[in-house]
N, C-alpha and C positions, 0 to 999 in steps of 0.2 A: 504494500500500500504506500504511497506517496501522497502528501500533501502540499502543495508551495504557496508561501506565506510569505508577507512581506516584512521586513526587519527594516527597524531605527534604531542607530545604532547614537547613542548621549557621547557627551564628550563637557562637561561640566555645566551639565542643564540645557544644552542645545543638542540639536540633530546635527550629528558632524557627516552622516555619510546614509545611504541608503544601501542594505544586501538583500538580494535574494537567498531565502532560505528553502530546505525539503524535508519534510516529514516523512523520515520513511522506518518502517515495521517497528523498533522496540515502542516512541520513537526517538530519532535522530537531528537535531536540527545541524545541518552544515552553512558554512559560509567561507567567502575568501575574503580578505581581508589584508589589509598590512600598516594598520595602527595597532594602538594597544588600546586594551579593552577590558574594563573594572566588572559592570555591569549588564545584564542584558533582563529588559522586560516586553515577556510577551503574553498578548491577551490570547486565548484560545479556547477554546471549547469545542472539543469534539469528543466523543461517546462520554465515557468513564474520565476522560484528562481533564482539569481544572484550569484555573488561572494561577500562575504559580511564576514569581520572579526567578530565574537562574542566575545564580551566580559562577561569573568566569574569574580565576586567578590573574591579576593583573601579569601581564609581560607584554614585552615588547619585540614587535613582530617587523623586522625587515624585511623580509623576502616574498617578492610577490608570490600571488598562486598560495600561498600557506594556508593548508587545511585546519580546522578549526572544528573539534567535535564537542557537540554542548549536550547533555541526557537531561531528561525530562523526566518525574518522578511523582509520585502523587504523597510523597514527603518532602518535609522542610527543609532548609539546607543545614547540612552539617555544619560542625564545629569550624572549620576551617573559614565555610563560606559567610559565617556570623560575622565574622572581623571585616567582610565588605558589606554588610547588609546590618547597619547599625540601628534598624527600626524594626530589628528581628531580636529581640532583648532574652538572653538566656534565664535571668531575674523572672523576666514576662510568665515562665511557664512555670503550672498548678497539677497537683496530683487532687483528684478527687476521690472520697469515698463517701458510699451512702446504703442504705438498702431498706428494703420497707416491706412488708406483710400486707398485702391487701389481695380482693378476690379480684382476677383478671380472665373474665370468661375466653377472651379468644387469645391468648399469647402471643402465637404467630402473627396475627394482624394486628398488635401493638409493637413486636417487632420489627415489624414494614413502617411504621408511622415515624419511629424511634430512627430508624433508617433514612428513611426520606426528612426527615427533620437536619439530622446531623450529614447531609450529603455535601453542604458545603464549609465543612467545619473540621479543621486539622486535630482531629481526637483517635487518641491511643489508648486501648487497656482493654478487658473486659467487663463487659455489660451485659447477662443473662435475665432472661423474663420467662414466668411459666403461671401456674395458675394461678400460684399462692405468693406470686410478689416480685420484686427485683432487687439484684444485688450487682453493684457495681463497683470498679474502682478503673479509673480512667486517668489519662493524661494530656495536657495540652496547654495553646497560650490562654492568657486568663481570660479575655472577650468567650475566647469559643466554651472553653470548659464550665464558668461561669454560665454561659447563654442556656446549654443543653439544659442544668440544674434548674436555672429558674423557671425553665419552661417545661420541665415537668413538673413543678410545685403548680403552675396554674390549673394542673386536673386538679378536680378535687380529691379524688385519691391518694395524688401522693403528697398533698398541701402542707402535711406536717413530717414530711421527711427532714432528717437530719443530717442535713450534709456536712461533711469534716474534709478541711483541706490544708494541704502541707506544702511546701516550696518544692520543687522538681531542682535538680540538680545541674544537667548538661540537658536541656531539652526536655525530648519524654522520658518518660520513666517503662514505658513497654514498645514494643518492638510495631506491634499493628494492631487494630483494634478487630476483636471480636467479641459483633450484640448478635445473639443470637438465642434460641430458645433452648432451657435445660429441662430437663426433667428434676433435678435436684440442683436448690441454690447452694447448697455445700455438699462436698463429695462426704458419705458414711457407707462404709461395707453393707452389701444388706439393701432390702426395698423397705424404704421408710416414706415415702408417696403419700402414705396411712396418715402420716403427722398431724397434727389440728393446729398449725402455727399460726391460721387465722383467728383462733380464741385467745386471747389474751391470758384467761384464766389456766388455760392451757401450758402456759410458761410461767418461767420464773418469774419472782417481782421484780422489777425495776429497780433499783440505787442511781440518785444525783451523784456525780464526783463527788460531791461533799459529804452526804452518806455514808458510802462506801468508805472512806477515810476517814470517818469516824468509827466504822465497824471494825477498821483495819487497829486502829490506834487503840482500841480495847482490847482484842487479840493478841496482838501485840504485847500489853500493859501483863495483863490478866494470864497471858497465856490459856484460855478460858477453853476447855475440851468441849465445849458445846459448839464450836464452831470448825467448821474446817474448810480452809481454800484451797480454790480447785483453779489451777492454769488452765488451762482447755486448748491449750496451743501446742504446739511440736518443743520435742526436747530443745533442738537445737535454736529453737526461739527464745528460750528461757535461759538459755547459757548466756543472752548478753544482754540480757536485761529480764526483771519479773518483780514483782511487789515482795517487800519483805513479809518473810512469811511461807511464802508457795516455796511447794517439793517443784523437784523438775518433773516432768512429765515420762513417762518411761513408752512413750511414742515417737516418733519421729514422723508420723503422718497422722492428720488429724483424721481420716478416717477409718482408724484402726483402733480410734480409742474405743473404751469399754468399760469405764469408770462406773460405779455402779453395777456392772452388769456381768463381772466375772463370776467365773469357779473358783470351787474351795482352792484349787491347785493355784490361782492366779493371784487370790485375796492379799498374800504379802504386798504385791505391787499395785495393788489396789486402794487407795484412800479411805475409799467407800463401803470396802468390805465389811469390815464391822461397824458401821454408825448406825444409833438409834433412826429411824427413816423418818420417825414424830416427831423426837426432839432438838436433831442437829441442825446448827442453820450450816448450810452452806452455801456459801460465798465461791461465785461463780466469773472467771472473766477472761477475756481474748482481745485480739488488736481492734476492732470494730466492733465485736458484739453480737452478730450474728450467730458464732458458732457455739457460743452461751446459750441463745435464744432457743435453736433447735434442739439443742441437746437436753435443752428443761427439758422439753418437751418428754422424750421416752427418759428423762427419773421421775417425773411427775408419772407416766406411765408404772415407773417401777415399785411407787408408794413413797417417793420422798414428799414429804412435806414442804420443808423450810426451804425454797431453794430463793436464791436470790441473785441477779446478773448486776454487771457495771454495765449504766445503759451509756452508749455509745463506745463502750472498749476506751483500751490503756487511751487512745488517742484521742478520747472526748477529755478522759483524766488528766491528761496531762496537760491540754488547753486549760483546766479551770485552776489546777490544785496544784501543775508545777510538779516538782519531784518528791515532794513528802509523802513516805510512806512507798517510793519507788526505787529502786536502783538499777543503775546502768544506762543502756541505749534501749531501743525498740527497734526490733527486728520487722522490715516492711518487705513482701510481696514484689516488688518490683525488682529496676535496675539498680535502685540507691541501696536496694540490702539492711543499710541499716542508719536510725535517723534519733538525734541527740534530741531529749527532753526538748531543750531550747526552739526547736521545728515545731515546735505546736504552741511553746510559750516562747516569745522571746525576753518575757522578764524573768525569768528562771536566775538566779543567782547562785555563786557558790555559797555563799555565807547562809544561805539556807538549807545546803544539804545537812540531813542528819547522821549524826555517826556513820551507822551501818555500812552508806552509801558514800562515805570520805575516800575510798579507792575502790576499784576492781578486781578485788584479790578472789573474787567469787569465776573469774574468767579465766579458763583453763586452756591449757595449748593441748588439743585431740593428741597429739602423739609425745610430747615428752611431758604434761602436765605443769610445765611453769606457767607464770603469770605471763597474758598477752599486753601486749601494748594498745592496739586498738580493736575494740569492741566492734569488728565486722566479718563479714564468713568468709572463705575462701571456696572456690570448685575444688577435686583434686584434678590432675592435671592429664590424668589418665583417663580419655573420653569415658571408655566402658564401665569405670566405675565411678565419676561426677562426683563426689562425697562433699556433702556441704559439712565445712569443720571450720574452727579458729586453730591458728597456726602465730609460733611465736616465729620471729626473722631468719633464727640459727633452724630450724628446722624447714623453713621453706627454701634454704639455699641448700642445706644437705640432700633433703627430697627431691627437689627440683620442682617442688610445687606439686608435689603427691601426697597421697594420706598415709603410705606404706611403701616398704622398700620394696614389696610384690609389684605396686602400677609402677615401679619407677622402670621397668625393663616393657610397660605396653606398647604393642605396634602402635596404638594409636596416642602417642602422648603431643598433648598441646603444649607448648612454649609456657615458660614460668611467669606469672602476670606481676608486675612490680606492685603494686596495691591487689589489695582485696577487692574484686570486680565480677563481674560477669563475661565468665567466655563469647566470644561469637560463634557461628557456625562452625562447624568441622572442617567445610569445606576449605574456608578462608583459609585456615593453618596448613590443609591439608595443599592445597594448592602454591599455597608460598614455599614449603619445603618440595615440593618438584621442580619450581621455581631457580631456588636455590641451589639444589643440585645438579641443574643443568647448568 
């Protein structure tokens, strides 16, 4: 397929020159040229392609006839191209979370609407919808992210959703977005479809931040056996940051837990094994909140009584309350991995932390156990086995950025990442070491 379009080519706010350009297959726009060229905007609209400014690295072009290939994307510009595109503000972009319980008779056909709403709107993340509600966490610059939220608050359904947002780091925080329809807003082993999450009574009770850290702050005081809190998150979430108090969680995937609902043989590891179901309160809480929510649900099924959730998760708590009664960082879902108190509060102080929480000595290095330096995960380095760990410096240069001396010898080992990040594709590594060897 080819297209030819016509190109203005700026030169410090004026048209300095006029090219023919061609759209062809990925697409391609080409031109010839033989000035130097900062910026190029083109309006377009054909099928699926947007309006989207390209940016070209500045150089300087002597030689006639010089080919000049510019890609087209229906993402933002990267890191590189920010530094010519200074009204493209990295600050600019928003991580949103939100999720809400309501009846949605037809899903897919609010998934179309959700769609055609956000078709001109640069948003990354996931966003699932089914009968019993939506759950979201998305990314983008703050006009659009913003935009989608308020305009689902004008249904009346979702009017009192609570949305919570945090700073994006480098851009977005996910890779592409996917709204789509789930059969389950949180993955749990098992057909749990049965749920009644649209009754309220049906779930735990609700805790204000304020609440909740006062329930914590007796606990705490009293050491009081009548209470017991439950992380509801992954172990390895808990390793770098949790409320004082909480065990780790002896999951690494949240739909594997089973708290409450073990055998005699599992009861040790079990919290819930032996609690009164009448008279214990338990104190219930996760990053958002939601996976609190569903899970009342089957203990309430199992005869708990007292259950009680932190409504909105650590990340509504730590907007109101700051770090009292919390330690560490908070482990996020996304690219950022992991995000200091201060991202939700930026009055958080040190002179307010309390004891407990004066260092991280609660943060262990997975393979030799000393103390880390910074409270964020690593992959391991060995595709096949990915192992999300904390890793102290001397053991990521011994390993080579493995979790064991077994992936240090995989065919497929990716390059040692200087910070704690998120790999890219396989292919990428895999393709630059052919690269290389040729």
């Amino acid at each position: 397929m080819q297209l030819p379009l016509s190109l203005t080519i700026l030169d410090g706010g004026n048209a300095a020159a006029m090219a023919t350009v061609t759209l062809i297959h990925r697409p391609t726009i080409s031109c010839t040229i033989n000035f130097s060229i900062t910026a190029i905007r083109v309006p377009l609209r054909h099928r699926k392609w947007k309006p989207r400014q390209i940016a070209v690295a500045s150089s300087s072009v002597t030689q006639p006839n010089t080919f000049l290939s510019v890609s087209l994307s229906n993402s933002r510009p990267n890191q590189e191209h920010r530094r010519l595109l200074p009204q493209t503000s990295v600050e600019d972009f928003l991580v949103v979370n939100f999720y809400h319980f309501v009846s949605i008779e037809d899903p897919e056909a609010e998934v179309a609407k959700h769609l055609y709403f956000m078709r001109d709107l640069d948003i990354h993340g996931r966003i699932y919808l089914n009968e019993q509600g939506i759950n979201a966490q998305y990314s983008g610059p703050s006009k659009d992210v913003l935009a989608y939220a308020n305009w689902l608050r004008e249904d009346p359904r979702f009017s009192d959703i609570l949305v919570q947002v945090s700073p994006a780091i480098n851009g977005h925080a996910f890779p592409k977005l996917k709204l789509r329809y789930k059969p389950s807003l949180v993955q749990l082993e098992g057909d749990f479809s049965h749920l009644p999450l649209l009754d309220p009574s049906k779930r735990a009770t609700p805790l204000t931040p304020s609440e909740w850290r006062e329930r914590l702050e007796t606990m705490n005081r009293n050491k009081d056996t009548k209470y017991i809190l439950l992380d509801m998150r992954n172990g390895y979430e808990w390793d770098i940051g949790h409320f004082q108090g909480a065990q780790r969680p002896t999951v690494d995937n949240f739909r594997c837990t089973s708290f409450g609902l073990s055998q005699t043989e599992d009861a040790a590891s079990d919290p819930l094994a032996n609690a009164d179901k009448e008279k214990t309160e338990v104190l219930m809480y996760c990053t958002g909140g939601i996976r609190c929510d569903v899970y009342s649900t089957i203990l309430r099924e199992r005869g708990f009584h007292n259950l009680y959730t932190l409504k909105g998760g650590v990340t509504n708590y730590l907007k109101d309350e700051g770090i009292e009664q919390w330690v560490g960082n908070l482990f996020v879902f996304d690219s950022r991995l992991s995000l200091p108190p201060s991202a939700y509060n930026p009055e958080v102080e040190s002179s307010r932390t309390p004891p407990f929480s004066g260092n991280n000595a609660f943060a262990r290095c997975y393979i030799c156990t000393s103390k880390v330096s910074q409270l964020r995960h690593r992959n391991c380095a060995n595709l096949d086995c990915n192992l999300l760990f904390l890793c102290c410096k001397d053991c990521v240069e011994e390993l080579r950025g493995c979790c064991c001396t077994e992936c240090t010898s995989s065919p497929r080992l990716r390059p040692v990442l200087a910070e704690p990040q998120r790999y890219q594709k396989w292919h990428i590594y895999r393709d630059f070491g052919r690269e290389q060897a040729s």
